[in-house]
C-alpha positions in Angstrom: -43.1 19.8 -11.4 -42.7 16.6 -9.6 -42.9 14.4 -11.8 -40.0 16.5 -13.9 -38.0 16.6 -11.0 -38.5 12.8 -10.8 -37.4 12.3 -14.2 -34.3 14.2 -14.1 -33.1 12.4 -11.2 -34.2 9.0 -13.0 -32.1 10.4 -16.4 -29.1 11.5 -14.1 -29.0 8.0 -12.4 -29.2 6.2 -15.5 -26.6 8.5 -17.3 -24.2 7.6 -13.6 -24.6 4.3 -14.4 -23.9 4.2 -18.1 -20.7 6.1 -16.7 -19.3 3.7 -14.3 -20.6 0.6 -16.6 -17.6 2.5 -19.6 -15.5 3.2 -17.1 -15.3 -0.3 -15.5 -15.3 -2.0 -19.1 -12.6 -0.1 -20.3 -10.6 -0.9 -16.9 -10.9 -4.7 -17.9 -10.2 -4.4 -21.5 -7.0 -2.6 -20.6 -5.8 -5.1 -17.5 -7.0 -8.1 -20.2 -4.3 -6.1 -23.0 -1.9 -5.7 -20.2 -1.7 -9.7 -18.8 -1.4 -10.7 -22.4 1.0 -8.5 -23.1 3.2 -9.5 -20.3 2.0 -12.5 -18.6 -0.1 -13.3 -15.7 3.0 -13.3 -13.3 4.6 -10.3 -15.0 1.4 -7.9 -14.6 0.7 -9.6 -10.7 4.2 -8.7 -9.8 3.9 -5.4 -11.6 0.4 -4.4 -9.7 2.4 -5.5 -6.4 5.5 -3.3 -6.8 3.1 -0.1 -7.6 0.8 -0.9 -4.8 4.4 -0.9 -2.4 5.1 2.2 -4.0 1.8 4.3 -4.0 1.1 3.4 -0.7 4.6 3.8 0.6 4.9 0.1 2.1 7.7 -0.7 4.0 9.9 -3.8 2.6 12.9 -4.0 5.2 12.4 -3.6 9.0 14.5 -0.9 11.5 16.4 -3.2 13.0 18.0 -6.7 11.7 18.9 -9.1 14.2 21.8 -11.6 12.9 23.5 -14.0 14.3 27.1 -12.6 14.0 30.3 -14.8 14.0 29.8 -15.8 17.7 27.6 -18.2 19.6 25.9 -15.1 21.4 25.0 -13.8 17.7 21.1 -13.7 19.0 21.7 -12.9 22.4 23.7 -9.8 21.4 21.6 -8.5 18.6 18.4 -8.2 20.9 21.0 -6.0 23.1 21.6 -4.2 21.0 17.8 -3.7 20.4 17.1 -2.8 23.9 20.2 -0.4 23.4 18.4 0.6 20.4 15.0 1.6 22.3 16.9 3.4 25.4 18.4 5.2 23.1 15.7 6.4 21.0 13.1 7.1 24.8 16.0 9.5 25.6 16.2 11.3 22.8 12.2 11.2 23.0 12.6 12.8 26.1 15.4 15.3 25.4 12.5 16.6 22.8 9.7 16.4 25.0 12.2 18.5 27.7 12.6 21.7 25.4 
């Protein structure tokens, strides 16, 4: 009975591997199609754009900081970032109060 046992878990592993081996080999075959079909740079930029959309990654910050027209352009955009966060720990708050 043990030595059954033994080789169905020998046969199941074996029959995993063969599995993921196709599996993995077929992945490559089709990226190799793809980057000839469209070029290295093509595919690269490709894989990046669906990994930023899949995984939902942010591309533009909450707040931009220019330099407006005057010579305070820096001074007053991190103002109004400070504005920014008072405003935002008040409305926390508000929430927090009801």
């Amino acid at each position: 009975m043990q030595k059954a046992d033994a080789e169905k878990i020998a046969l199941t592993g074996k029959a995993e591997a063969e599995k993921i081996l196709a599996i993995g080999q077929s992945s490559a075959a089709s990226y190799k199609l793809a980057v000839e079909a469209m070029g290295g740079n093509n595919f690269t930029q490709l894989k990046v754009m669906e990994a930023i959309g899949t995984q939902q990654i942010r591309i533009m910050p909450d707040v931009l900081i220019n330099g407006g027209d005057s010579a305070n352009g820096p001074i007053s955009g991190l103002l109004r970032l400070r504005l920014l966060e008072d405003v935002a720990k008040k409305n926390e708050a508000g929430k927090q109060a009801e």
